[in-house]
C-alpha positions in Angstrom: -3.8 10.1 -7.0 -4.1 8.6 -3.7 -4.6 4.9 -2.9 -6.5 4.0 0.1 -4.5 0.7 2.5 -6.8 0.7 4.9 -7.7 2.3 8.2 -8.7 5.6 6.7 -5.1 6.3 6.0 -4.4 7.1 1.9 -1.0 7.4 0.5 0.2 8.8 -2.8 0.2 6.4 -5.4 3.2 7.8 -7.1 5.2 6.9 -3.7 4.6 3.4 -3.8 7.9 1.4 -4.6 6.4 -2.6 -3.8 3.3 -4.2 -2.5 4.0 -7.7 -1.0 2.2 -10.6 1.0 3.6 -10.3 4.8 3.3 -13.9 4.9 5.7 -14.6 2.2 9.1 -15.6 4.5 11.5 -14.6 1.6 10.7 -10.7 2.8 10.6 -11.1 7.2 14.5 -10.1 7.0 13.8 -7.1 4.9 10.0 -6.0 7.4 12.9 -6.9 10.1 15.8 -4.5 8.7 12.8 -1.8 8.0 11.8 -2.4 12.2 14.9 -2.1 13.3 14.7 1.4 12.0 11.4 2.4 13.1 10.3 2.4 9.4 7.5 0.0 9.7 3.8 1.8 10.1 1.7 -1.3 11.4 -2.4 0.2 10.1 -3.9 -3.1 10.3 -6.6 -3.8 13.0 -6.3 -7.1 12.8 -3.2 -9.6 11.6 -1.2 -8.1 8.6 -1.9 -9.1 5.0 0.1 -7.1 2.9 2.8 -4.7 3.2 3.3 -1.2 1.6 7.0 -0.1 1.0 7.2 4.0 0.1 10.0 6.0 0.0 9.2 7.0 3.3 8.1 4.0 5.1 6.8 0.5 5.0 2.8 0.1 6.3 1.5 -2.8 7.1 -1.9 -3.7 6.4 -5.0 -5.6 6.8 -6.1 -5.6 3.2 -5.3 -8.4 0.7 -2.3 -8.1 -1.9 -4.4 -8.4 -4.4 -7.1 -5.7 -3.4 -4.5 -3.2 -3.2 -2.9 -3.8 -6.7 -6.2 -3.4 -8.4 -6.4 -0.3 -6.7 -3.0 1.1 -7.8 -3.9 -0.5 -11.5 -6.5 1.9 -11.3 -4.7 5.1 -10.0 -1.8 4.2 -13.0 -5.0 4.6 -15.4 -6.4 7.4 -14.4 -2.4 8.8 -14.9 -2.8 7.8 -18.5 -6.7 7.6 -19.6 -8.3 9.7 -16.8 -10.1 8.3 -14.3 -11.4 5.2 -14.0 -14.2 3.3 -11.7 -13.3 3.6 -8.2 -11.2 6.8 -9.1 -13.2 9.2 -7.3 -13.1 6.6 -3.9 -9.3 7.5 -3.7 -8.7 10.5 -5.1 -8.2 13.7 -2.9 -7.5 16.7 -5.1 
């Protein structure tokens, strides 16, 4: 399953560790840490809303927190039930 974050870019939905709000302040040192070794994949088009972390990287996005997470809900269904609605918007196999 692949979950879309925005600017045509999908990423597999088993490789996401965390999806936060960029705005919180508790997480700039870790977005900071993540910079500092050109981890940080900045997708947004406009100012960042949420962040991304995979086991590869860290992308920063222009779609809301809570978008995203009902989008990975639904990817962790469809690993359980089979797909659900939306399913077919972010799959790619």
């Amino acid at each position: 399953m692949f979950l879309h974050i925005g600017s045509n870019v999908l990423i597999s939905a088993r490789k996401v560790i965390v999806i936060y709000d960029v705005k919180a302040k508790k997480n700039d040192v870790f977005l900071a840490a993540l910079r500092e070794r050109d981890k940080v994949r900045d997708i947004s088009e406009q100012e960042p809303k949420s962040c991304i972390v995979t086991d590869d990287c860290a992308y920063l996005s222009s779609i809301s927190v809570a978008t995203l997470q009902s989008r990975f809900k639904c990817c962790q269904k469809a690993w359980k039930n089979g797909p659900c609605l939306g399913q077919k918007l972010w799959q790619n196999d």
